[in-house]
PAVEX-81513 format. One record per atom (N, C-alpha, C): atom name; x, y, z; residue in one letter; residue number from 1. Coordinates in steps of 0.001 Angstrom, whole numbers, plus 500000, padded with zeros to 6 digits. Example, Ala and Ser with C-alpha at 12.3 -4.5 7.8 and 13.67 -1.06 7.14 Angstrom:
# residues 2
N, 513190, 494310, 507800, A, 1
CA, 512300, 495500, 507800, A, 1
C, 513200, 496700, 507800, A, 1
N, 512850, 497750, 507080, S, 2
CA, 513670, 498940, 507140, S, 2
C, 512900, 500030, 507870, S, 2
END
This chain:
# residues 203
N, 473821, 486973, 511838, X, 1
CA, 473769, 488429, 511676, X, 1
C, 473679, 488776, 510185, X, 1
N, 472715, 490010, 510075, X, 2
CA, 472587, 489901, 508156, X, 2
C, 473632, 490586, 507979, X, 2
N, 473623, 490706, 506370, X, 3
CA, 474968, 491608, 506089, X, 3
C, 475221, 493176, 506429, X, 3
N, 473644, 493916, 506406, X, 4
CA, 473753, 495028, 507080, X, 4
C, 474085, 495032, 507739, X, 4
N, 473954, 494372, 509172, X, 5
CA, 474333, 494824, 510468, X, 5
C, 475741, 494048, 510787, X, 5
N, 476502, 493198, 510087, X, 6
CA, 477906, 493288, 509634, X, 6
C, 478608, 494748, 509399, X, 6
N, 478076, 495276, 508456, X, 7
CA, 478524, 496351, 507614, X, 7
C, 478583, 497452, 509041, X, 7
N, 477261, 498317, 509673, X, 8
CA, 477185, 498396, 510562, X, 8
C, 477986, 497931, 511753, X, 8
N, 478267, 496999, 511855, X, 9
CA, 479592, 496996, 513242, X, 9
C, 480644, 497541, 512740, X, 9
N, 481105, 497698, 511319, X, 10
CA, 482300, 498218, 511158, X, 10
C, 482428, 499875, 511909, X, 10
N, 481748, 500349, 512115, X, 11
CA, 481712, 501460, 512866, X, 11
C, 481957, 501440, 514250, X, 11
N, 481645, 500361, 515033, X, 12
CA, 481654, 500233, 515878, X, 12
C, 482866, 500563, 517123, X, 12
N, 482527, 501204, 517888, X, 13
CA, 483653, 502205, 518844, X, 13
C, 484788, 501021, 519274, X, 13
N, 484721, 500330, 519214, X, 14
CA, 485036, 498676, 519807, X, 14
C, 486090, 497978, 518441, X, 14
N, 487152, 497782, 518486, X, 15
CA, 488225, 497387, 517489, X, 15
C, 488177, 496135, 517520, X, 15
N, 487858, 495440, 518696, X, 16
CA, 487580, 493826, 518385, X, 16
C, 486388, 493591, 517604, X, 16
N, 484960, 494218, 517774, X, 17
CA, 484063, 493699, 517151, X, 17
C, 484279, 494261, 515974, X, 17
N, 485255, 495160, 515376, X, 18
CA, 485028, 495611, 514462, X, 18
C, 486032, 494627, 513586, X, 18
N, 486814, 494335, 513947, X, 19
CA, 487715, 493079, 513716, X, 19
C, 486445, 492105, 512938, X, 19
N, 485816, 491409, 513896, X, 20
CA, 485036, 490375, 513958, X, 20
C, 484297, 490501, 512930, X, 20
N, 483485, 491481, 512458, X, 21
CA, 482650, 491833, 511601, X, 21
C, 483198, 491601, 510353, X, 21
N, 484500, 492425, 510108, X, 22
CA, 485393, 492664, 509378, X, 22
C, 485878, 491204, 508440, X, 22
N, 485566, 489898, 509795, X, 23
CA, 486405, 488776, 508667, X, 23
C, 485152, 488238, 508164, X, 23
N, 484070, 488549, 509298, X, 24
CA, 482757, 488003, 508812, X, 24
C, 482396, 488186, 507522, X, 24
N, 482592, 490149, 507506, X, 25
CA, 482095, 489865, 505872, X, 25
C, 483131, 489482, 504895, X, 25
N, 484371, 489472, 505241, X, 26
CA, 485374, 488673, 503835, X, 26
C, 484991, 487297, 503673, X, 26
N, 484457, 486549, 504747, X, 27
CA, 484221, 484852, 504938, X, 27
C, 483072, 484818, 503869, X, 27
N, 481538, 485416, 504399, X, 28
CA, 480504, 485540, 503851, X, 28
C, 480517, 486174, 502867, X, 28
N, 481627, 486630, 502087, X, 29
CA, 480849, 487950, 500785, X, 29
C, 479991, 487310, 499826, X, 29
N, 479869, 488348, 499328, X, 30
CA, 478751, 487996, 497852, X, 30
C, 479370, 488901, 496912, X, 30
N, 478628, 488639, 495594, X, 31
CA, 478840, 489930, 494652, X, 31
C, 478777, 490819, 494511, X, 31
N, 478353, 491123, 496170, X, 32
CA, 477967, 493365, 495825, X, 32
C, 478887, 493627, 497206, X, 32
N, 479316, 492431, 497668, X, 33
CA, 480272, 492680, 499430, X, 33
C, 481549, 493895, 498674, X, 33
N, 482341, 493360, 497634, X, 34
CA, 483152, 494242, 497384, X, 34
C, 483146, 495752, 497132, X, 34
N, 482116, 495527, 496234, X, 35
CA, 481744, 497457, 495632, X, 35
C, 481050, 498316, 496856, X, 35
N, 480596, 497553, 497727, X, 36
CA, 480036, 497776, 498892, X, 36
C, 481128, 498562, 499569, X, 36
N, 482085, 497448, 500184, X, 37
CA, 482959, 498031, 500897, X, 37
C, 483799, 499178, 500187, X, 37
N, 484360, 499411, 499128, X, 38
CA, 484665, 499942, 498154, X, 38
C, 483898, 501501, 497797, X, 38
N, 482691, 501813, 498301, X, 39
CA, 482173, 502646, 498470, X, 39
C, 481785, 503462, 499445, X, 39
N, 482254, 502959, 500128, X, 40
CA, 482765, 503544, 501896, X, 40
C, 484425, 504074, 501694, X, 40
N, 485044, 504079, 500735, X, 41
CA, 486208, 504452, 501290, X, 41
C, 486229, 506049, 501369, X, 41
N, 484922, 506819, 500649, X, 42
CA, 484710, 508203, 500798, X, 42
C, 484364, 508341, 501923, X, 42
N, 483880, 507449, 503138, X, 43
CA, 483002, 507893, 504432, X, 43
C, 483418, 509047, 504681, X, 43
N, 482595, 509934, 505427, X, 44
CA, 483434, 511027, 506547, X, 44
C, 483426, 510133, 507577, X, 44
N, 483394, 509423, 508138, X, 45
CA, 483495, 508600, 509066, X, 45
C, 485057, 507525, 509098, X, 45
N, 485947, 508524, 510030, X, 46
CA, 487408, 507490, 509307, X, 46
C, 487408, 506276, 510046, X, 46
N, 486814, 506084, 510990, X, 47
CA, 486788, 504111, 511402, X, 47
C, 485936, 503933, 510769, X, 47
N, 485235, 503944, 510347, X, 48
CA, 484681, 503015, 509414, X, 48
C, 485044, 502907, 508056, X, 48
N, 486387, 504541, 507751, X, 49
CA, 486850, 504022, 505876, X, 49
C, 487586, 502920, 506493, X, 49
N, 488566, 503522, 507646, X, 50
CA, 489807, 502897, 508047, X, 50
C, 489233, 501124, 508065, X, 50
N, 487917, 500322, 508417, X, 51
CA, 487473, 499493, 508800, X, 51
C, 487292, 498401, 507571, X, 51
N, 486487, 499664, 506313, X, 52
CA, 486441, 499000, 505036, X, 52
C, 488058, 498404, 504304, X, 52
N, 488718, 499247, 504339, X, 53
CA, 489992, 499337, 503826, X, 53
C, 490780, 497605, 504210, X, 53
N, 490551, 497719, 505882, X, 54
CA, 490865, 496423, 505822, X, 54
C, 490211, 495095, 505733, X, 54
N, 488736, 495196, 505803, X, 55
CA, 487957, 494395, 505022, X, 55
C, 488356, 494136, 503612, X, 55
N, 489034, 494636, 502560, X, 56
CA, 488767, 494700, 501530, X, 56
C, 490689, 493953, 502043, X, 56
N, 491440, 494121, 502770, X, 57
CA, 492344, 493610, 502619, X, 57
C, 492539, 492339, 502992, X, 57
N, 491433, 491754, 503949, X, 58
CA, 491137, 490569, 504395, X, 58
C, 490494, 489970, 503375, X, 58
N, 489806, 490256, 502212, X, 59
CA, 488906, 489709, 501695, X, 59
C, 490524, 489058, 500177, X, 59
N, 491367, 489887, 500368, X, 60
CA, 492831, 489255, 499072, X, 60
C, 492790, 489905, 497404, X, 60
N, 492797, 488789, 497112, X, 61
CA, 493220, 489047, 495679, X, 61
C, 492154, 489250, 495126, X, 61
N, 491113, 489051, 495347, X, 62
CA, 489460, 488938, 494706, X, 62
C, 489621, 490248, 494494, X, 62
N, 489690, 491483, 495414, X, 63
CA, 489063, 492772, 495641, X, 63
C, 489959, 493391, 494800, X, 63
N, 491317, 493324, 494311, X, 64
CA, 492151, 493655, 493795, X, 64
C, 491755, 494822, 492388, X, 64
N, 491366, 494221, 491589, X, 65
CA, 490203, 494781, 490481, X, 65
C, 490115, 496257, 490903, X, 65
N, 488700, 495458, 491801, X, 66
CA, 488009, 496702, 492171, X, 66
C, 488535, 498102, 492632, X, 66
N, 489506, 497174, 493545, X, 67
CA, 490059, 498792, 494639, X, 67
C, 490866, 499606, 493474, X, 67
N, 491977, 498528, 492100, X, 68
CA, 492221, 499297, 491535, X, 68
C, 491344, 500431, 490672, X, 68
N, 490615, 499893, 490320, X, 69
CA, 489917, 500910, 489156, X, 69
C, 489403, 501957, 490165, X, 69
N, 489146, 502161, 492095, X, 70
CA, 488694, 503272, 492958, X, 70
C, 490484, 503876, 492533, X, 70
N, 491460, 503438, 492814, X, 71
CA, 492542, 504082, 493017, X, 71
C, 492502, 505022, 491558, X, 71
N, 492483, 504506, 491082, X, 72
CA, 492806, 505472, 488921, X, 72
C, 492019, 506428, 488788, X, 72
N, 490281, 505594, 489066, X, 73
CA, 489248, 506454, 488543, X, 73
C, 488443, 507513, 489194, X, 73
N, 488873, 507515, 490994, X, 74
CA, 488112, 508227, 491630, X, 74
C, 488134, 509468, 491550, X, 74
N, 487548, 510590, 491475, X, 75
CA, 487849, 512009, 491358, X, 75
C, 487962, 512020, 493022, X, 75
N, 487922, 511335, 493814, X, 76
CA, 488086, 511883, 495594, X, 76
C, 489398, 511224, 495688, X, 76
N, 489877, 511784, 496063, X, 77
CA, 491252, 512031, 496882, X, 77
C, 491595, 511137, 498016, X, 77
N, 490430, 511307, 498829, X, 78
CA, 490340, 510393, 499985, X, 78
C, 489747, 508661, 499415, X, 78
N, 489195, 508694, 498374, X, 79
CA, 488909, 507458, 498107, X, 79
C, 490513, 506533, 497237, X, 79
N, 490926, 507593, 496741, X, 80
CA, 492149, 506886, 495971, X, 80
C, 493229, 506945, 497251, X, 80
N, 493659, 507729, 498275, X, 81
CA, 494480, 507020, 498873, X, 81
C, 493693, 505896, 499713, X, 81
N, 492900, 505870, 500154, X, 82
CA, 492143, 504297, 501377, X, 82
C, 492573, 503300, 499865, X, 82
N, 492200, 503463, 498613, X, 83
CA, 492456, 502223, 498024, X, 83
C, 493856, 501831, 497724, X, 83
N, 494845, 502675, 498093, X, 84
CA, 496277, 502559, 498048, X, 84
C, 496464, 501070, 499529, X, 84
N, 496108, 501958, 500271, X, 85
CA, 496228, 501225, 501727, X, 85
C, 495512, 500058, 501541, X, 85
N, 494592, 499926, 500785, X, 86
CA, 493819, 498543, 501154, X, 86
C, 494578, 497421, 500443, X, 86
N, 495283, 498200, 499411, X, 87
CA, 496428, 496847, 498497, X, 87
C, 497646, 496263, 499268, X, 87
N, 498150, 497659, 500223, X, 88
CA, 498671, 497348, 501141, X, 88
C, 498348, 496634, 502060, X, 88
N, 497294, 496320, 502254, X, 89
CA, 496665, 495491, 503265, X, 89
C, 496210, 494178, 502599, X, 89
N, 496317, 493932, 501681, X, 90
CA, 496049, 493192, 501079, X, 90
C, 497299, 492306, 500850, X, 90
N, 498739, 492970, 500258, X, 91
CA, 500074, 492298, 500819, X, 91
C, 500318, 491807, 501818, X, 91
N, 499932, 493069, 503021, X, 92
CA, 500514, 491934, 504044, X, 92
C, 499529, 490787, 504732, X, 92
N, 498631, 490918, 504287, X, 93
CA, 497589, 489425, 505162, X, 93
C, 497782, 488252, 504052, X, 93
N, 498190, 488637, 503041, X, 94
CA, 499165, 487699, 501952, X, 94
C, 500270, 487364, 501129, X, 94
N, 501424, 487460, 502237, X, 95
CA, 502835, 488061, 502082, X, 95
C, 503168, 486706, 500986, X, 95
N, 502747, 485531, 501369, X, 96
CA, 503120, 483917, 500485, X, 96
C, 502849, 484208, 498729, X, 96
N, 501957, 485133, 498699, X, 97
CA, 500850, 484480, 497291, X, 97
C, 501481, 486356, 496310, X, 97
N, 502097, 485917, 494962, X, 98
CA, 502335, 487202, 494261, X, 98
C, 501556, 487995, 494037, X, 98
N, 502195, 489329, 494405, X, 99
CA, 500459, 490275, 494360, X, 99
C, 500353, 490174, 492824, X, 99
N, 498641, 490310, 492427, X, 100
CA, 498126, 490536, 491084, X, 100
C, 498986, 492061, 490575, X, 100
N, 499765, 491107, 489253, X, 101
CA, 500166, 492352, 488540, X, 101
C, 499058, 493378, 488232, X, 101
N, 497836, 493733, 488304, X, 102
CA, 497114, 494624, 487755, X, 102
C, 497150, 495661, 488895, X, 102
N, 497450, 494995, 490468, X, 103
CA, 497817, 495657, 491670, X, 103
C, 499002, 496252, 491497, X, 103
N, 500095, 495510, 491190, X, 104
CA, 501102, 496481, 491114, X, 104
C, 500982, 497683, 489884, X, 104
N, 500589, 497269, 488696, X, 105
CA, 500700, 498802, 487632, X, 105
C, 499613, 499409, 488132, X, 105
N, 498740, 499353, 488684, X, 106
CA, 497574, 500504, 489432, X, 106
C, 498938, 501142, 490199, X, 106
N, 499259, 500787, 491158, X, 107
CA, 499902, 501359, 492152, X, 107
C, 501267, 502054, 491609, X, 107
N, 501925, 501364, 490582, X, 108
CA, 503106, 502300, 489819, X, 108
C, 502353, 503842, 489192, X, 108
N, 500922, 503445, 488011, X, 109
CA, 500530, 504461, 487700, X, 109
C, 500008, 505462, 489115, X, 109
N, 500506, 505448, 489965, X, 110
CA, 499280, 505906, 491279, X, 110
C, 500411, 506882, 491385, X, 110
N, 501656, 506615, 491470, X, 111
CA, 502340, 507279, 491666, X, 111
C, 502798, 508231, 490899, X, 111
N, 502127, 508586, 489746, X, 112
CA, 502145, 509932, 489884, X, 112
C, 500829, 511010, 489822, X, 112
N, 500339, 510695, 490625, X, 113
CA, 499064, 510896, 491449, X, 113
C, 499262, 512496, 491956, X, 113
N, 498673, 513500, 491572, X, 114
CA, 498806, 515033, 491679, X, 114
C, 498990, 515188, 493286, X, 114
N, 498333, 514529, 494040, X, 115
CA, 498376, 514519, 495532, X, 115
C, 499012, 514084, 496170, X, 115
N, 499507, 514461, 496758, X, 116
CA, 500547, 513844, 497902, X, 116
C, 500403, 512142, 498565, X, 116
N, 498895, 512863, 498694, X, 117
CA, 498637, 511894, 499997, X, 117
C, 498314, 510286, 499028, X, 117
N, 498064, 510545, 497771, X, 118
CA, 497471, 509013, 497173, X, 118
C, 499140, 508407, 496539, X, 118
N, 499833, 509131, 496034, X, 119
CA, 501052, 509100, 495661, X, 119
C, 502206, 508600, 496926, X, 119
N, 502235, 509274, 498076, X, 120
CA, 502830, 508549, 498969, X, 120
C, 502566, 507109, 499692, X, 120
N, 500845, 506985, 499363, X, 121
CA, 500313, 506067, 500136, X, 121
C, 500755, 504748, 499097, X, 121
N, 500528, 505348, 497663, X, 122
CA, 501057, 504297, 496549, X, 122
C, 502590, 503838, 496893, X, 122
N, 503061, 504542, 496851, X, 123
CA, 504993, 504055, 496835, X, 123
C, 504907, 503447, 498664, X, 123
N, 504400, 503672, 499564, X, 124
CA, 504326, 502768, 501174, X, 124
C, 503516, 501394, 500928, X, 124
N, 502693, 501454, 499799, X, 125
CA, 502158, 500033, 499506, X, 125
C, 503118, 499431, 498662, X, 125
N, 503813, 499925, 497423, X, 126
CA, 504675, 499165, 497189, X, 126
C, 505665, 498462, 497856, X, 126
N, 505659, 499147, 498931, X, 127
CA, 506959, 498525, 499649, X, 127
C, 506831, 497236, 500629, X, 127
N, 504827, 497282, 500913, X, 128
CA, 504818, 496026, 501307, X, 128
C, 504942, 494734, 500411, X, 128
N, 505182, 495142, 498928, X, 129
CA, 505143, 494094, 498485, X, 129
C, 506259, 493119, 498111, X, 129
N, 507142, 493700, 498261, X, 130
CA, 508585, 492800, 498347, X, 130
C, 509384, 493134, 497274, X, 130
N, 509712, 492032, 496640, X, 131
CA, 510864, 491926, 495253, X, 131
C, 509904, 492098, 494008, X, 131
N, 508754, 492083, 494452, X, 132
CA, 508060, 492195, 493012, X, 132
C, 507525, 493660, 492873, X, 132
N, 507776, 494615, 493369, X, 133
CA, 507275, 495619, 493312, X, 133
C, 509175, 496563, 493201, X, 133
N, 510147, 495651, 492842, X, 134
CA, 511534, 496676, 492946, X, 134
C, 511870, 497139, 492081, X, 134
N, 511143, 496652, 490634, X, 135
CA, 511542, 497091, 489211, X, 135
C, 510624, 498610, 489553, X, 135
N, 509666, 498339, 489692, X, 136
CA, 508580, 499469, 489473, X, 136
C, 509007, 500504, 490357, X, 136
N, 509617, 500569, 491446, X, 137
CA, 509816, 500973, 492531, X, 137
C, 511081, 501981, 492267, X, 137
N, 512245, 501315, 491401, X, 138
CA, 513821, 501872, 491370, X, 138
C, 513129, 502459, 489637, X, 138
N, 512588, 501749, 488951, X, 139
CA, 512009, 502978, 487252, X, 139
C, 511556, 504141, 488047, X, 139
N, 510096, 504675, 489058, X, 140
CA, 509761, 505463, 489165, X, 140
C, 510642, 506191, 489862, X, 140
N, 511772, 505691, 490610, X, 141
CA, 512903, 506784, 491618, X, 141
C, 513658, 507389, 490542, X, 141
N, 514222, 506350, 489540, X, 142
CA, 515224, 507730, 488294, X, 142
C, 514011, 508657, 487620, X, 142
N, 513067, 508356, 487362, X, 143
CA, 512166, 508725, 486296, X, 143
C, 511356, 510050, 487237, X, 143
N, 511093, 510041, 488628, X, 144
CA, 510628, 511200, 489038, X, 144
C, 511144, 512521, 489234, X, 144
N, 510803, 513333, 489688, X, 145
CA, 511655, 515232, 489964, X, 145
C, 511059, 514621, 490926, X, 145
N, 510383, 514495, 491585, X, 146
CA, 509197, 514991, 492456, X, 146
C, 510205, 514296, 494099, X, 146
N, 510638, 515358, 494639, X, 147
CA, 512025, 514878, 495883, X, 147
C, 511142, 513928, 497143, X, 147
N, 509501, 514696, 497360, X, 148
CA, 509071, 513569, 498424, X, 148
C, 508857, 512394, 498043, X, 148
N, 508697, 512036, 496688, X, 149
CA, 508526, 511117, 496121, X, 149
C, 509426, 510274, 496255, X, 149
N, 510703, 511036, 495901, X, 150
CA, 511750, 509704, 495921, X, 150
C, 512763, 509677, 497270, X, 150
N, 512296, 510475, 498111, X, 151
CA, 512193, 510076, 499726, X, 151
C, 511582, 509009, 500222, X, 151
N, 510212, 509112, 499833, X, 152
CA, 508938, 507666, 500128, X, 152
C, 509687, 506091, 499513, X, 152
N, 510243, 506517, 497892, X, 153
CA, 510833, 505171, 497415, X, 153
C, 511750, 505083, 498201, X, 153
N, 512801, 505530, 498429, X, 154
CA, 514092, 505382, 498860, X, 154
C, 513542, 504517, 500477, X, 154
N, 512542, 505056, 501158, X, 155
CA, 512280, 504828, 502210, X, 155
C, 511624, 503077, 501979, X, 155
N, 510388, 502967, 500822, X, 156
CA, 510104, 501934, 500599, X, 156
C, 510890, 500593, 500372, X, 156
N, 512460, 501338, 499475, X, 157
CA, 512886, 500163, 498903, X, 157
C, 513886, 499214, 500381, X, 157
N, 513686, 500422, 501506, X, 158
CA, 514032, 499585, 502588, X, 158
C, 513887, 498527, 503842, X, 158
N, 512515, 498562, 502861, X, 159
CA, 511243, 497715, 503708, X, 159
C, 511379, 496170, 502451, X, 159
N, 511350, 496927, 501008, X, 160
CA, 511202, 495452, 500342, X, 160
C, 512249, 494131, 500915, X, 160
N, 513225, 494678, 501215, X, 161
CA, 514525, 493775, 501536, X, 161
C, 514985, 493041, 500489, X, 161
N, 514979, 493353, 499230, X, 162
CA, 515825, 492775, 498582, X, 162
C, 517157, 493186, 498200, X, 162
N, 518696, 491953, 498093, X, 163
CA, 519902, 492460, 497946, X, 163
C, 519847, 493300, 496947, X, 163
N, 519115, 493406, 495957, X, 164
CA, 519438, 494391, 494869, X, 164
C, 519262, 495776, 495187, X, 164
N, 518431, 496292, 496153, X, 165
CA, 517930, 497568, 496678, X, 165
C, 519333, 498342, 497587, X, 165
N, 520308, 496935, 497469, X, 166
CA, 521956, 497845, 498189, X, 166
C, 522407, 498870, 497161, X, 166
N, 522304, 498586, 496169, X, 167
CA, 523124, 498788, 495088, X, 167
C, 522141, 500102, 494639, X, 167
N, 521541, 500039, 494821, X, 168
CA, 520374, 501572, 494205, X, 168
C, 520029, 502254, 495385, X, 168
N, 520396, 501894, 496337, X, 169
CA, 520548, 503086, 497604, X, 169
C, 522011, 503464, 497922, X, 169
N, 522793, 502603, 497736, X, 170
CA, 523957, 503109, 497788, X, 170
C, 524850, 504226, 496469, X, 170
N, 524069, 504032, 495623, X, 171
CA, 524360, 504863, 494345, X, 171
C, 523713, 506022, 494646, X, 171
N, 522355, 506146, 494832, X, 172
CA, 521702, 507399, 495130, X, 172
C, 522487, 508448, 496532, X, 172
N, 523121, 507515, 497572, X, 173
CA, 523292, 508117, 498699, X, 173
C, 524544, 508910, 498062, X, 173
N, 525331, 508428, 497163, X, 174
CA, 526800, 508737, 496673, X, 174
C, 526648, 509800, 495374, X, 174
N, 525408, 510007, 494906, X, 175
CA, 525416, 510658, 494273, X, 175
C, 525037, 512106, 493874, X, 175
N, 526301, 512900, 494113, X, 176
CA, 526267, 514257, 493851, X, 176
C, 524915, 515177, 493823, X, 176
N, 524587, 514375, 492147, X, 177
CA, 523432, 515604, 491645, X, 177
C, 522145, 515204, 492367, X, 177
N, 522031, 514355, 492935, X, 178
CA, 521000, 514375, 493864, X, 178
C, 520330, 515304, 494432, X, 178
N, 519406, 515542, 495309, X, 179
CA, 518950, 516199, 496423, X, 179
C, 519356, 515716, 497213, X, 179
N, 520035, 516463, 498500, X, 180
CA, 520620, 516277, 499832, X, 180
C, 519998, 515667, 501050, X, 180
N, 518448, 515968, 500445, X, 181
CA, 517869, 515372, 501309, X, 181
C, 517586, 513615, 501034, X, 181
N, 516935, 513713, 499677, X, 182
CA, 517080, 512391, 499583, X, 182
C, 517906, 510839, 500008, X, 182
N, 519405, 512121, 499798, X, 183
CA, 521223, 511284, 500025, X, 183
C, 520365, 511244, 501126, X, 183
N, 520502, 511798, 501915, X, 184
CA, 520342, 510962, 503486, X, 184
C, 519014, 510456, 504028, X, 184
N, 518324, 510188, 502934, X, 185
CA, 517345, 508977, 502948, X, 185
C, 517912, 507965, 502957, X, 185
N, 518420, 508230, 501737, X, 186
CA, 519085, 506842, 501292, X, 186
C, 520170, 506039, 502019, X, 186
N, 520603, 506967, 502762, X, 187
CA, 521640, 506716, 503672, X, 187
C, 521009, 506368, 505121, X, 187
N, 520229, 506800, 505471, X, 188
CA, 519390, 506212, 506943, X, 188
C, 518514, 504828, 506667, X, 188
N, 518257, 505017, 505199, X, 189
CA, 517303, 504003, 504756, X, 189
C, 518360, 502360, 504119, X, 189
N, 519433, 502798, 503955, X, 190
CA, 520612, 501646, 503756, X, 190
C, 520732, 501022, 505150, X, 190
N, 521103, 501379, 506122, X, 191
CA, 520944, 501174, 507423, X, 191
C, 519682, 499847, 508170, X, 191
N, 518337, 500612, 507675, X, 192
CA, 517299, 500143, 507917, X, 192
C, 517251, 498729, 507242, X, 192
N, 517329, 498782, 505744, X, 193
CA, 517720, 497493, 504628, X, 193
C, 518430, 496455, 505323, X, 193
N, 519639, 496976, 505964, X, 194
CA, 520517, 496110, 506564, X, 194
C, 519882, 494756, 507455, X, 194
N, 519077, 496072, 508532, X, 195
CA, 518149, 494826, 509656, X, 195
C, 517731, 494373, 508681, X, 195
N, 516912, 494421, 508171, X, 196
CA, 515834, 493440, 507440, X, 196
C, 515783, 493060, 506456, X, 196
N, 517165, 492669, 505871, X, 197
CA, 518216, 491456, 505296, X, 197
C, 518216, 490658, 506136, X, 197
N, 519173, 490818, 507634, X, 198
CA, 519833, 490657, 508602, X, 198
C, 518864, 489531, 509130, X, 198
N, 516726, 490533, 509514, X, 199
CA, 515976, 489303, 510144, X, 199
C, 515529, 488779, 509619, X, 199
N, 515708, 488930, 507556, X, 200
CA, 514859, 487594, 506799, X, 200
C, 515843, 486491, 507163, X, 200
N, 517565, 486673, 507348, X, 201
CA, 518130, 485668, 506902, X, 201
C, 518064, 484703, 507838, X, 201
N, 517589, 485330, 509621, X, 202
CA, 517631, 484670, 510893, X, 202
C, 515879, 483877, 510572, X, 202
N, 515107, 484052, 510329, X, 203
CA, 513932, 483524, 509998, X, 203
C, 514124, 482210, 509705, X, 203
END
């Protein structure tokens, strides 16, 4: 199958073939597979951004670069959050291997991203990335105003699972000058931390 009509199944109404296509072209890429996919993340067509996004997360660390400089430099909105998600997707189909630091400071600078939607999608990708994304993660929670913001961290740092994330949710939940809402992020989100301490340690 050529690479067009690869590209082309990603549309496809059908989630398996779109699957299929999907590893095809990470297996087969070339030098224009990335910017390719990478230029779909504007589609109006959301299975097929949604399709690129994880192409580009199947394809790893290679695409990394690229998606960052869509996340910083795009004037679309919709193109900088799909490239949030695709780093995220890119963590988890490679939870073993440290994400490229140039992935994580894209995604710290992302966060403070005028929009909601690229800024939240930034701090939910950090959180797939584990212990290496907790410095960046607990700087931008003191360092922001911005309360959904440090709802999303508070929420993220309960996915990273690291022991250190007790100690900076439990301070935030206890602390006064806070936002109220946050405290009981932090406090539903201490909870959450717990399991998943609890099922790395049974692993």
């Amino acid at each position: 199958m050529t690479t067009d009509a690869l590209f082309e199944q990603l549309k496809h109404p059908n989630p398996h073939m779109r699957d299929r296509a999907m590893f095809e072209i990470a297996d087969s890429r070339d030098e224009n597979t990335i910017s390719r996919l990478v230029d779909i993340l504007d589609d109006q067509d959301v299975t097929y951004r949604r399709a690129a996004v994880k192409a580009l997360g199947a394809i790893g660390e290679d695409a990394v670069p690229s998606v960052v400089d869509a996340l910083l430099n795009s004037e679309n909105v919709t193109v900088r959050g799909s490239a949030a998600k695709a780093l995220a997707q890119i963590a988890i189909n490679y939870p073993d291997l440290p994400f490229p630091e140039v992935g994580l400071q894209g995604l710290k600078a992302a966060i403070n991203d005028a929009n909601p939607v690229v800024h939240i999608a930034a701090v939910m990708a950090l959180g797939q990335m584990g212990s290496s994304a907790f410095e960046i993660l607990v700087e931008s929670l003191n360092t922001t105003d911005n309360v959904a913001v440090q709802v999303a961290i508070v929420s993220a740092l309960a996915s990273v699972g690291d022991r250190r994330c007790v100690e900076v949710l439990t301070t935030f939940a206890n602390d006064e000058a806070v936002d109220s809402y946050v405290r009981e992020s932090a406090t539903s989100s201490l909870s959450r931390l717990d399991l998943v301490m609890n099922y790395k340690r049974a692993e």
